[in-house]
N, C-alpha and C positions, 0 to 999 in steps of 0.2 A: 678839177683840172685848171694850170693858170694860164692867163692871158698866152705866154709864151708859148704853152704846149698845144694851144686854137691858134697860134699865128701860122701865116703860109710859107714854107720854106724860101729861107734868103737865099739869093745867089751862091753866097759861100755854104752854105749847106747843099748846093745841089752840086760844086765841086765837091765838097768833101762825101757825099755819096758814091761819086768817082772813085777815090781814091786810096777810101778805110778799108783794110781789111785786121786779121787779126796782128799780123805783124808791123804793122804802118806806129812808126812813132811819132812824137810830137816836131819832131826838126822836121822829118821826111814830109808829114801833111801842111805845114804852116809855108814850107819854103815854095809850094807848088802851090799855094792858093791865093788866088788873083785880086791883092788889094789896093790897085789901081785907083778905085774907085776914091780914096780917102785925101787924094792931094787938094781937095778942092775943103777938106777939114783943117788943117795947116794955119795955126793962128800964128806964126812964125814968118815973117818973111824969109826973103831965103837967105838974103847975106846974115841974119840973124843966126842962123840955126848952126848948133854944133855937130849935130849929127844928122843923117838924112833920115826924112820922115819914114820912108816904104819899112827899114830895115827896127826902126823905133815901134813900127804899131806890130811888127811881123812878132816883135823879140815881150812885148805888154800883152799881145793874144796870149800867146806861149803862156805868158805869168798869170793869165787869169782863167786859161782850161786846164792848167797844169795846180791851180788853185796855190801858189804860193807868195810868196812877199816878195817885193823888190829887192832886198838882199839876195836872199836862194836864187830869184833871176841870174844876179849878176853873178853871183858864184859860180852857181854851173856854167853860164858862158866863158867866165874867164879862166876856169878848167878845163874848159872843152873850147879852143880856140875853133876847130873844123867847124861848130855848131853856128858859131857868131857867127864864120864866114856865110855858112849856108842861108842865115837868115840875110845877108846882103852886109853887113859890116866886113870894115876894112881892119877893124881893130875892133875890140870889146869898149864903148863907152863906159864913163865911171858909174856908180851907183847912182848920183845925183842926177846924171844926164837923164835917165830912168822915171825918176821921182817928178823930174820939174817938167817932163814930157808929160804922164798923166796930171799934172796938178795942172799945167799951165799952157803947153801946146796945146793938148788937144780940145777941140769943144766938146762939150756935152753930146751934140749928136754922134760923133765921132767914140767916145767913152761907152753909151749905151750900144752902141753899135758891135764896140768887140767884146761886151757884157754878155748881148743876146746869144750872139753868134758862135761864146765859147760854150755856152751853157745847152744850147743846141745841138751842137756837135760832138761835146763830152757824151750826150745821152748816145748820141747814133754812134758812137763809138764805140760804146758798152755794150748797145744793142746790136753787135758785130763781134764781142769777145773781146774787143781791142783794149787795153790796160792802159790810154791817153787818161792821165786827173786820175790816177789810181795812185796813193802816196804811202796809205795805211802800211801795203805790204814791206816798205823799207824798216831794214833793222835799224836803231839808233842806237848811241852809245847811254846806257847809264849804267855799269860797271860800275863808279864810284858813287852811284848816289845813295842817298840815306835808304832805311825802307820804309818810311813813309811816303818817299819820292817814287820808291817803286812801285810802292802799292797804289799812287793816284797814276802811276804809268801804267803799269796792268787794265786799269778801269778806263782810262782812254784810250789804250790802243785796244782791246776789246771793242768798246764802242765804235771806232774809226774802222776797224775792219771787219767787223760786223756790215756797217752801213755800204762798206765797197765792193764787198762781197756780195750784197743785197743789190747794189747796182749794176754788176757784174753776173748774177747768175739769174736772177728773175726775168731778165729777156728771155732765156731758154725756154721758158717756158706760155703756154698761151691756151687759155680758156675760153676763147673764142668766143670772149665776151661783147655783145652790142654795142656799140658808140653811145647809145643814151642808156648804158644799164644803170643802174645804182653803182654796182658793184662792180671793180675792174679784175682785171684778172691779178695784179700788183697785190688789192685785199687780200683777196682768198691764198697769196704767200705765205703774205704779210702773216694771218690767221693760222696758217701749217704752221709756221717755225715757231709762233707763240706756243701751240698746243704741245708739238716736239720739244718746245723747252721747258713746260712747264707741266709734258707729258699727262697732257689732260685728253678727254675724249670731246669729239665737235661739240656736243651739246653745252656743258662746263667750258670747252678752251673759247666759245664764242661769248659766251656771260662773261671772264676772267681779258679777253681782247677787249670786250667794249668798253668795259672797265678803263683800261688802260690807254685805247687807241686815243689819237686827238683828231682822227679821221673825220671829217662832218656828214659822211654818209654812215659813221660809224660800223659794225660791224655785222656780216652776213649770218641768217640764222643755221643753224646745224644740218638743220636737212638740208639746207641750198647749198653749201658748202659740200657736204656728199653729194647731192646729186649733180653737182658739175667735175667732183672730181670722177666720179661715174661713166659719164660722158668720154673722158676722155680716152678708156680703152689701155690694157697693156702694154702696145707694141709702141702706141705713143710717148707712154707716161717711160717706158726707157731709154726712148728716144730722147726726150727732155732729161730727164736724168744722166743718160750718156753726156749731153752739152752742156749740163749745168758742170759737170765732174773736169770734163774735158777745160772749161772756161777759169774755174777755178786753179789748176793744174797748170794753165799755161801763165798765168797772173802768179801763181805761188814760184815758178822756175828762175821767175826774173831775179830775184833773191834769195829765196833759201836753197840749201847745201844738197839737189839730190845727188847722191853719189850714182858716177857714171862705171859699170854699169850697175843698177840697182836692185841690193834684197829685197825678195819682196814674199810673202807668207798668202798663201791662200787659205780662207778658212769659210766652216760652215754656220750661218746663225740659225737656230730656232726660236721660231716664235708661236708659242704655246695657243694650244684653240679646243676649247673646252664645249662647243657647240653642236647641232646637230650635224653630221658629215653627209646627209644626202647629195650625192651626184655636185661636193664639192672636188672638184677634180686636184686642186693644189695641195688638199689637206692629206700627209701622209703621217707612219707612223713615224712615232717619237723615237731617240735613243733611250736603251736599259736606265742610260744612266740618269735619264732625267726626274722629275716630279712628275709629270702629265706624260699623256698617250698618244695623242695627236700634235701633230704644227704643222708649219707654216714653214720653207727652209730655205736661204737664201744665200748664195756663195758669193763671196769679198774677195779682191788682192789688193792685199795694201804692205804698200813699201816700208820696211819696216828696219833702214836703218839705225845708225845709232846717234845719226844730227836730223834725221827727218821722217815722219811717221805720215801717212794720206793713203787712203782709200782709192785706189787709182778705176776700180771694174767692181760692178756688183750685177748681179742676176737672178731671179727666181729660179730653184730649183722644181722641175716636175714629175710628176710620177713617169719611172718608167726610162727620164734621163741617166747616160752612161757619165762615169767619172772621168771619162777622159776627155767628151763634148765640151763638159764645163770646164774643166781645165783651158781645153783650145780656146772655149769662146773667153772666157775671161783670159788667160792671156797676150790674145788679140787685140781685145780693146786697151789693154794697158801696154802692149808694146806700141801705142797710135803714140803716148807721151812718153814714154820713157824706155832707156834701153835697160834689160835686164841681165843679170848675171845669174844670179843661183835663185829657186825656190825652194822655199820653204811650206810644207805642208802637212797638216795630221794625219791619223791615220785613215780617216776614212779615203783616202787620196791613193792610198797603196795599191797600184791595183798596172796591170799589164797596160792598159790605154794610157795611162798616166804616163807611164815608163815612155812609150811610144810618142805619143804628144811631146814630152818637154825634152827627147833625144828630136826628134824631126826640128824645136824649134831649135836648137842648137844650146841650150842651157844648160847648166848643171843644180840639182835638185839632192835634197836630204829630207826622207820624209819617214817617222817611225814606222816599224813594220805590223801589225796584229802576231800576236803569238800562237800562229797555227802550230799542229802538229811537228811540220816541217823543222820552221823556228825552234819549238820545245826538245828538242830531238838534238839543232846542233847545239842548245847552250848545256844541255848533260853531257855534250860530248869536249867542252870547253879543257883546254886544259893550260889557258893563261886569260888574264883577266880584259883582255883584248884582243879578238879574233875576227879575222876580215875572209868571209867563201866569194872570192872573184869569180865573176861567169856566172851568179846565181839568177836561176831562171825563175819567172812569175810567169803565171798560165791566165788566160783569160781572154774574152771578148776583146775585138782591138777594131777602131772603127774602118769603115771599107771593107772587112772582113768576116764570113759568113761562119767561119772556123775560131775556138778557142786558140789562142796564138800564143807563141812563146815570147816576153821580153827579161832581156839581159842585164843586169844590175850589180850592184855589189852588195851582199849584206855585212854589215856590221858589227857587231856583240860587245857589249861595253856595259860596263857596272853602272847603275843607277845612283844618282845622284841624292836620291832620297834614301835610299838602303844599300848600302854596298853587299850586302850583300846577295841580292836581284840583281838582274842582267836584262836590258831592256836593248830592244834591236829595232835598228835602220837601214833603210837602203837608199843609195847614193850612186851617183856616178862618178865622185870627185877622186880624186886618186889616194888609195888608202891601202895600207897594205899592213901585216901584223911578222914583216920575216922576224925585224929586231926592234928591241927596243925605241930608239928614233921613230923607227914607224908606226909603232903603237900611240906613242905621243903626240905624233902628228895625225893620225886618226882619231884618237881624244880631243885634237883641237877641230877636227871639221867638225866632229857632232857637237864637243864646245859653242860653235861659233851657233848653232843654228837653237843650243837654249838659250842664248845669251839673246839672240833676233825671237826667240819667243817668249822669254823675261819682258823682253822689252814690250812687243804687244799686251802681256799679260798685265803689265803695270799701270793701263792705261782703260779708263774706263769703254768699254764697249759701246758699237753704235747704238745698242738697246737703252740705252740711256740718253736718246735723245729722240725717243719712238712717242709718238702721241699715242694716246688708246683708245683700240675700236675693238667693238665686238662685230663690226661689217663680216658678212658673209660674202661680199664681192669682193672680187680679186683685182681688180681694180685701185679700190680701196688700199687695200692692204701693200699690193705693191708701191703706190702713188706714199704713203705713210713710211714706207721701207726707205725707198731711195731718199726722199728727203730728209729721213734720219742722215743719212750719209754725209748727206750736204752739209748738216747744220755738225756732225763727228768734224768734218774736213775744216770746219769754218774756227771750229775750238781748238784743231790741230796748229791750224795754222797761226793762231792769235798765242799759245802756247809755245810753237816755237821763235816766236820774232821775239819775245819777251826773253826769251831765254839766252837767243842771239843777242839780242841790246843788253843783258844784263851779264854777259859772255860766261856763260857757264857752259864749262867745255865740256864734261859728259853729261848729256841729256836723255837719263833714264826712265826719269820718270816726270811727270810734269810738273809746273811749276805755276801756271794757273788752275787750280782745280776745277774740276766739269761744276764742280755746284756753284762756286764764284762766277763762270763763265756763264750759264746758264740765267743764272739772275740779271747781270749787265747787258746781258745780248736781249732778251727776254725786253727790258724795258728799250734798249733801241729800236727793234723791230716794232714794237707797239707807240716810236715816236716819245715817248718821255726823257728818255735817256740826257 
């Protein structure tokens, strides 16, 4: 820990305690915090001075928690006249006035002063959600540069949003670690995201950290690492998870393109478990279609435009849960960030509560159907190669309801795009209809629209690819290893699309920093060599 982080909070930290919340920006906090105190720093007389001091040290704080250069200061002020005004200017000073303030007004006592006090409040910022000295997530322009230019851009802004993201999401979290431990709760992150990127198991990802870290307490051993993530319990570990997602989310809004309101794909992962299942309660069976028997199953919504892909809700699935629970509860927590339009969902989703859940949220939904009997029944009875049955009823469990219940749908019938000659079906609620021609096209293009939104997921490597490996039989474990997958999926999404924004490549299908490029760079950040 350094001297700074053992010092006793300044006055201006116990205003800006006041004051931060998640939406508080850098004008709003600086204009309201009281630096009175500095006219007695003032190596200017007064008929000297071109500009007035209070409004000089308000507009140099700004420049040194917002971590930028005296140019970008004066830029943004002389763009943003209301900002100058707020900080107490009458007019935006020149660059220079700027320059020869820190070089030569101010004293030293006064310079280390607005040093400490931004670097203090940057953190209690973070430690609040708030995106004050968060830069990485802006897109820049490099469109015309070489690709050599892009490629050391790729790797620094990797690195740069990596490290903000790391500032930004590890407050969420808290290991309830001792004041004099070795080890802070920061480490044992620090130690997940290595493992998750280098998809190693505690024992290996802490030999391969220590390796790497420049930590001087270096790196906690494998078992201590499990048994504090242990410690922390389910109901926690999605709690921190919710506000790591939630943190991220609100930091990535500020810039990137999500379409209002937003597609977004619900899907299921497994994670395969090869061990004894005695009175493990999470472990259920596998799909037909899989390799193994047993997993682990964990349900995602993630937005899955065509300018932005994020992981917005994830949850463990448990024996016993209905499809339409999961539905509600994951689109509850991602309607807290985003508003939504249509979902998108496979087929294990098909089902009356589902129908029920995403009519009550007021959405509209296209999700493939199984080919029961039903289904099999009207595509032999097909007699054009696009057929819409409106009013088509699905029977099932529906929550609050002790009775199999009816929900109303549309199903769909449309040629396969892999075999025309197969017929693969969906049901929807979006308005489709087969009288004539026109509507049939326009029916081809809703179910269109929703392989193009699952093209796009598919294109993209999965959070399993950012999973460290355990063979833990606690569920603990395995959650706390799940969602932080997530985080570090979100942290690649998002380093993927700034790049892609800076480099303005207008359809973003697929990515354009690979998970194994990203993995590697992020990987030496988080372990401080970067």
């Amino acid at each position: 820990m350094s001297r700074d982080d053992d010092a006793p909070q300044s006055r201006l930290e116990a205003q800006a305690s006041e004051i931060i919340n998640e939406e508080t920006t850098v004008i709003e906090l600086t204009s309201q915090l009281d630096f009175g105190y500095v006219k007695h720093n003032d190596q200017y007389a007064e008929w000297h001075a071109s500009a007035p001091l209070l409004p000089l040290v308000r507009a140099l704080f700004v420049r040194e928690i917002e971590s930028h250069n005296t140019s970008q200061l004066h830029r943004n002020l002389a763009n943003s006249p209301s900002e100058a005004e707020a900080l107490g200017f009458d007019g935006v000073p020149s660059r220079s006035t700027f320059s020869r303030a820190w070089r030569e007004r101010f004293n030293d006592s006064l310079k280390k002063s607005i040093e400490f006090n931004a670097k203090r409040i940057r953190k209690l910022a973070h430690e609040r959600g708030c995106s004050i000295g968060l830069n990485a997530t802006k897109p820049e322009d490099k469109q015309d540069a070489s690709r050599r230019t892009q490629d050391r851009f790729i790797a620094s802004k990797s690195k740069e949003v990596t490290e903000e993201m790391q500032r930004l999401v590890f407050p969420a979290f808290e290991f309830g670690r001792a004041e004099n431990a070795t080890h802070k709760t920061d480490t044992f992150l620090e130690l997940q995201s290595h493992m998750g990127l280098s998809q190693s198991a505690a024992e290996s990802g802490t030999d391969l950290f220590a390796d790497d870290t420049d930590r001087e307490s270096g790196a906690p051993d494998g078992d201590t690492h499990l048994h504090n993530v242990k410690q922390l319990g389910p109901d926690a570990i999605q709690e921190m998870v919710d506000e790591g997602i939630g943190r991220m989310v609100h930091e990535a809004k500020h810039h990137l393109e999500f379409d209002r309101p937003a597609d977004v794909a619900i899907d299921m992962t497994y994670i395969a478990y090869y061990g004894d299942r005695d009175e493990l309660e999470m472990v259920m069976g596998a799909p037909r279609t899989k390799a193994y028997d047993w997993c682990y199953k964990f349900a995602t919504l993630t937005v899955v435009g065509e300018n932005v892909k994020f992981t917005l809700a994830m949850r463990p699935v448990e024996k016993g849960d209905r499809i339409g629970v999961i539905v509600r509860d994951l689109f509850w927590r991602a309607r807290e960030h985003v508003s939504i339009g249509t979902v998108y969902a496979d087929s294990e989703f098909c089902a009356a509560d589902t129908i029920h859940a995403l009519e009550e949220a007021g959405v509209q939904y296209v999700i493939p159907s199984p080919k029961n009997r039903r289904v099999k029944r009207a595509i032999e009875q097909m007699i054009q190669n696009v057929e819409v049955e409106q009013a088509y009823g699905i029977y099932g469990p529906v929550l609050g309801s002790g009775t199999r219940k009816r929900a109303e749908t549309n199903l769909v019938l449309i040629p396969s795009t892999a075999d025309e000659d197969k017929t693969v079906a969906f049901i929807t609620n979006k308005d489709v209809d087969d009288e004539i021609e026109l509507d049939r096209r326009e029916t081809k293009g809703v179910v269109g629209r929703y392989r193009r939104r699952w093209g796009i997921e598919n294109s993209y490597k999965t959070i399993k690819d950012f999973l460290a490996w355990t063979t833990s039989k606690d569920f603990s474990v395995r959650l706390f290893y799940f969602g932080f997958a997530v985080l570090l999926y979100n942290m690649w999404l998002i380093v993927d699309l700034l790049v892609q924004l800076s480099l303005d490549i207008e359809h973003r299908y697929k990515p354009r920093v690979t998970a194994k490029r990203f993995l590697n760079l992020a990987r030496k950040q988080l372990a401080g060599i970067g």
